[in-house]
DRENDO-1510 file (C-alpha; in Angstrom, 1 decimal, always signed):
<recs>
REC; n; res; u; v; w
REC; 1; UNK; -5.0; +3.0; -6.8 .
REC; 2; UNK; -6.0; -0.5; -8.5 .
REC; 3; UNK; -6.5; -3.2; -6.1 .
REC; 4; UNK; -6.7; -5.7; -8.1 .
REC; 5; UNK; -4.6; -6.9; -10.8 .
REC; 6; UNK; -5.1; -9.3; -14.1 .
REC; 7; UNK; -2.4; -11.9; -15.2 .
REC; 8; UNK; -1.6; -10.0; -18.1 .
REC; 9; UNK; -1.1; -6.7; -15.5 .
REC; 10; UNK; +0.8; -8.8; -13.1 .
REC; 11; UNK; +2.9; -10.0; -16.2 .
REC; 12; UNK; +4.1; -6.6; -17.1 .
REC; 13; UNK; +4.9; -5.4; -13.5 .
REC; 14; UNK; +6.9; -8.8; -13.4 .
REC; 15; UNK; +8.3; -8.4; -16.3 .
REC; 16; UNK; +7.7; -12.3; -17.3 .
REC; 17; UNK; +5.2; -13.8; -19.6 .
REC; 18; UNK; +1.3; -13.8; -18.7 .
REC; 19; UNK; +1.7; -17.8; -19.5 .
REC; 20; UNK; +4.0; -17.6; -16.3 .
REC; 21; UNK; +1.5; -15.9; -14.3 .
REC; 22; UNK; -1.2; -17.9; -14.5 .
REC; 23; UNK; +1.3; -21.1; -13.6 .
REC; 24; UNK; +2.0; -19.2; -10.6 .
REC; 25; UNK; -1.4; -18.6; -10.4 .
REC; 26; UNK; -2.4; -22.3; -10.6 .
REC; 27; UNK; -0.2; -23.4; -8.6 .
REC; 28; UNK; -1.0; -21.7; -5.7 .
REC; 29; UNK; +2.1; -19.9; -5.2 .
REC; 30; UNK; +0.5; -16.6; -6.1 .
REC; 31; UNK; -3.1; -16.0; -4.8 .
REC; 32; UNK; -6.2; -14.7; -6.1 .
REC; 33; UNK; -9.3; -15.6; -7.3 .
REC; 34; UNK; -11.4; -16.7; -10.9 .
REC; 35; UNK; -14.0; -14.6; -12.1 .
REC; 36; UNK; -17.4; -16.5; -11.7 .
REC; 37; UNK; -18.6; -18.0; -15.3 .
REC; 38; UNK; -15.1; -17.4; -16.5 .
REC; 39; UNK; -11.4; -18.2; -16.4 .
REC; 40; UNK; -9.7; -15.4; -16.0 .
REC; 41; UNK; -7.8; -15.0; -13.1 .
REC; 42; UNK; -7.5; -11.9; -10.5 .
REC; 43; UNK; -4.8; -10.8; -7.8 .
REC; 44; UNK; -5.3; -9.0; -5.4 .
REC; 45; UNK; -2.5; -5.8; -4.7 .
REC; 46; UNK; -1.6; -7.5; -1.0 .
REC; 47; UNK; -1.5; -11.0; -2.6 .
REC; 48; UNK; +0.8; -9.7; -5.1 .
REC; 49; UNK; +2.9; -7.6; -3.0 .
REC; 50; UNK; +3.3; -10.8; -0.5 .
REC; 51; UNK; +4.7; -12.8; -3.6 .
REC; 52; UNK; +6.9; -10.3; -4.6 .
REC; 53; UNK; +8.3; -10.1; -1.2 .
REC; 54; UNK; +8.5; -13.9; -0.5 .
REC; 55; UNK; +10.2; -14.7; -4.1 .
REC; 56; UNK; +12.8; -11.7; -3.5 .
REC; 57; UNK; +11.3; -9.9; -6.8 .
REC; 58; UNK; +11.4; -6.2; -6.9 .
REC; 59; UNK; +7.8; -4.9; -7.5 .
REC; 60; UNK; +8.5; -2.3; -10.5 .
REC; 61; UNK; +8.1; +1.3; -10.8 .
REC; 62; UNK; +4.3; +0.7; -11.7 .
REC; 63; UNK; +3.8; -1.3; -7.8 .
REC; 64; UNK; +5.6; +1.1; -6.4 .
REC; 65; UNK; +4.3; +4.6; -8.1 .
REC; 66; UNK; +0.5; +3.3; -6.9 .
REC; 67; UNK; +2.2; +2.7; -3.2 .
REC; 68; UNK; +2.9; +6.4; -3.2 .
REC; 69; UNK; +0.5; +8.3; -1.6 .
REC; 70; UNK; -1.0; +10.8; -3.9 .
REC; 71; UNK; -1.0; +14.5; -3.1 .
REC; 72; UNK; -2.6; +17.4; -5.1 .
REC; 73; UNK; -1.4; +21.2; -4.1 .
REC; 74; UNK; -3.7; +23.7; -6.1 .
REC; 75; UNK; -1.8; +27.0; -6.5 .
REC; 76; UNK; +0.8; +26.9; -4.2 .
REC; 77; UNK; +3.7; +28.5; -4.8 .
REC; 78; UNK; +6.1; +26.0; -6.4 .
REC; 79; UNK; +9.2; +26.9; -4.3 .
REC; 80; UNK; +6.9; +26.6; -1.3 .
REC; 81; UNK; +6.0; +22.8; -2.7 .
REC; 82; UNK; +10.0; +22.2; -3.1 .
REC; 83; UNK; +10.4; +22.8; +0.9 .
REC; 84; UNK; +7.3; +20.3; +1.5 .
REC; 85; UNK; +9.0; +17.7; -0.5 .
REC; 86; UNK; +10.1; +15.3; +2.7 .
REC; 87; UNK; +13.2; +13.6; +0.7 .
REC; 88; UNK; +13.9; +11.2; -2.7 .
REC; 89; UNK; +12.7; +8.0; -0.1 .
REC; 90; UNK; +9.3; +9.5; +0.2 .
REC; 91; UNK; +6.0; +8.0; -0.7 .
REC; 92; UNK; +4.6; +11.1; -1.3 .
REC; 93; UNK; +3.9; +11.7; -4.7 .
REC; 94; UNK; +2.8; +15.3; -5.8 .
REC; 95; UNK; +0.8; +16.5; -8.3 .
REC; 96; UNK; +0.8; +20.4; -8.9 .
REC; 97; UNK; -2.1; +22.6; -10.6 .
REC; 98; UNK; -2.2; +26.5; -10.7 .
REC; 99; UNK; -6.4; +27.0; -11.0 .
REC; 100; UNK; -9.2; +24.4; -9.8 .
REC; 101; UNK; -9.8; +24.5; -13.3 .
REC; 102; UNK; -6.4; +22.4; -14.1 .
REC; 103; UNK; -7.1; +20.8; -10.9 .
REC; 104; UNK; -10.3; +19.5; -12.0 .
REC; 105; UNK; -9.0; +18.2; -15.1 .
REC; 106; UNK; -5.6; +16.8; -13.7 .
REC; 107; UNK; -7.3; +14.1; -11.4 .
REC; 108; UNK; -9.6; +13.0; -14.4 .
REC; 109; UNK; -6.2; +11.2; -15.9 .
REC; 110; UNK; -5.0; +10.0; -12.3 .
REC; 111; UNK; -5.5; +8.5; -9.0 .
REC; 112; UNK; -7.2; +10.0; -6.8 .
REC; 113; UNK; -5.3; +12.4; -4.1 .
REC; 114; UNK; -5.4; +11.3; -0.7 .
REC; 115; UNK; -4.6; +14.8; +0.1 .
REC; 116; UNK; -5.7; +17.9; -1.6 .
REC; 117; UNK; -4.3; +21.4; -0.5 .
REC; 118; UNK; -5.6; +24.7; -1.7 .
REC; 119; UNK; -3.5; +27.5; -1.3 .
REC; 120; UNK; -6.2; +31.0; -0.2 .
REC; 121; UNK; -3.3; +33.0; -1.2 .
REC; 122; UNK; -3.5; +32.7; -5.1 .
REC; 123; UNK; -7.4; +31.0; -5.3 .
REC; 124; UNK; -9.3; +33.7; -3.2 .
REC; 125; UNK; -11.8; +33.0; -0.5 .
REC; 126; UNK; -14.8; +32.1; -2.8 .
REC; 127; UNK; -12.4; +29.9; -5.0 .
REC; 128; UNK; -11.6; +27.7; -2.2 .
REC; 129; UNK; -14.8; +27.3; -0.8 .
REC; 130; UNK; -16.3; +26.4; -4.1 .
REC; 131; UNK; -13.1; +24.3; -4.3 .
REC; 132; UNK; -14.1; +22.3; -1.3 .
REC; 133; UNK; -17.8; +22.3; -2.4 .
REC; 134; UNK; -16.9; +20.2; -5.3 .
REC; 135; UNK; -14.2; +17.9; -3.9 .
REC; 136; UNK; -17.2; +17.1; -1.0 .
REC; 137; UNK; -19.5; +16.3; -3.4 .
REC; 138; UNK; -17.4; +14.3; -5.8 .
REC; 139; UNK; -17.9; +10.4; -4.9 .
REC; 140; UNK; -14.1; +10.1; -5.9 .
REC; 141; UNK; -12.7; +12.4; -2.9 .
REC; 142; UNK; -15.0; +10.8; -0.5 .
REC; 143; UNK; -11.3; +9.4; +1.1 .
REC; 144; UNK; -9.5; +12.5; +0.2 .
REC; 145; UNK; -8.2; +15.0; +2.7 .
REC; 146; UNK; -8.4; +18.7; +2.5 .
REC; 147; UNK; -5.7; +20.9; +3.3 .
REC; 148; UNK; -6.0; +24.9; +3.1 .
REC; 149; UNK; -2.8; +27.1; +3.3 .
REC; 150; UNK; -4.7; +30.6; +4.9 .
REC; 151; UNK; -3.2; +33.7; +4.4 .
REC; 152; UNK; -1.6; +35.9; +7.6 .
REC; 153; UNK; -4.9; +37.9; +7.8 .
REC; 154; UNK; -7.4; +35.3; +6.1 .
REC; 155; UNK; -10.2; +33.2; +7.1 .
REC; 156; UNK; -8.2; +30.9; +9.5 .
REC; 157; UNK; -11.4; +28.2; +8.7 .
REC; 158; UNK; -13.3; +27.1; +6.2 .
REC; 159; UNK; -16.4; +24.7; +6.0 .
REC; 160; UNK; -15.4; +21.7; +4.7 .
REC; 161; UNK; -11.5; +21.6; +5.1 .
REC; 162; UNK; -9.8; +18.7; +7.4 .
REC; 163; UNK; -7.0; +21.1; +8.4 .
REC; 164; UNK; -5.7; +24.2; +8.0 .
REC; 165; UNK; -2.3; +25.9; +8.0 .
REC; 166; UNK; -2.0; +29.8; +8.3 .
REC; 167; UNK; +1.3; +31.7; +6.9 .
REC; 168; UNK; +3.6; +31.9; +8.1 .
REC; 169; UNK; +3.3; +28.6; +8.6 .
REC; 170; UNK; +5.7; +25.9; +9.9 .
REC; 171; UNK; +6.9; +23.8; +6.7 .
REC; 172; UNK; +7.9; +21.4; +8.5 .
REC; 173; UNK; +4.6; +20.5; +10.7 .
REC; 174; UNK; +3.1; +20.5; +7.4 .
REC; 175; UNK; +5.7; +17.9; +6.2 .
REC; 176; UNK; +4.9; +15.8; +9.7 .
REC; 177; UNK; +1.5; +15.5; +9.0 .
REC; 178; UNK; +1.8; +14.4; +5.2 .
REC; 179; UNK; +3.9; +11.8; +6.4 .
REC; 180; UNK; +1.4; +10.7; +8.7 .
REC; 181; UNK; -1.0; +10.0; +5.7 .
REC; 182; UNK; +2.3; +7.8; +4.5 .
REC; 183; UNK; +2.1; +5.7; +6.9 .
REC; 184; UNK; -2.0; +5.0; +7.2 .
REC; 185; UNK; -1.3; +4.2; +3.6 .
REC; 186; UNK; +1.1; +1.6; +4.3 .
REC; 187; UNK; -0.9; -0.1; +7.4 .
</recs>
């Protein structure tokens, strides 16, 4: 998710001219900060998000997609992701990925997932804990929550993995605690 943003960003999200954002800029109605040795100007996401808010501007589909929480689900069953989906309000944002292999190259192009869930069911036992190996060493998951979907008469734990969730499982305790990784996102 960026954290910071550049007049010229800020422009686009706005929809106005970057001349306009860096008079909002100077005038101290929008706050940031200059880069050392330089002009150019940065804002910060919460700065930006408080201007929005105080002005009455709507913060654009770019704001709001990096709000969403991302969430990566590698070989689950897509019907099963359907019934996870908590609701067109949601800041959940889901990214799908049948093999660790598409996985690996999907989050290359995106931001980081808060959440990754691994389904034992179609990656095997060694698959996901050679999944989990790599997402632990990766700097870039350091933040990133593991979930594995066990099957009935799997390994009901595995080294490495936040949380676990055997099938049958409850859909909807799985649904609870996404949206609790919603919320931390918005505190």
């Amino acid at each position: 998710m960026r954290t910071v943003f550049t007049t010229g960003q800020v422009a686009k999200i706005a929809k106005v001219a970057p001349r306009t954002v860096s008079k909002w800029f100077d005038s101290g109605r929008l706050k940031g900060y200059r880069i050392p040795g330089s002009q150019d100007r940065r804002i910060p996401r919460e700065n930006l998000i408080r201007f929005f808010k105080e002005y009455g501007m709507p913060q654009g589909d770019e704001l709001e997609e990096q709000a969403k929480v991302n969430i990566l689900t590698v070989g689950l069953d897509p019907a099963l992701m359907d019934v996870i989906k908590v609701g067109d309000d949601s800041k959940l944002a889901f990214t799908h990925a049948g093999s660790l292999l598409e996985a690996g190259l999907s989050v290359k192009t995106a931001n980081p997932p808060k959440v990754i869930i691994l389904d034992q069911y179609s990656l095997t036992n060694d698959n996901v804990r050679d999944g989990i190996g790599s997402i632990r060493k990766e700097e870039l998951f350091e933040d990133s929550v593991v979930v594995v979907v066990t099957c009935e008469d799997g390994v009901s734990q595995f080294d490495g993995a936040d949380f676990t969730f055997q099938r049958p499982f409850d859909v909807m305790q799985l649904s609870t605690k996404l949206k609790l990784f919603e919320s931390e996102e918005a505190a």
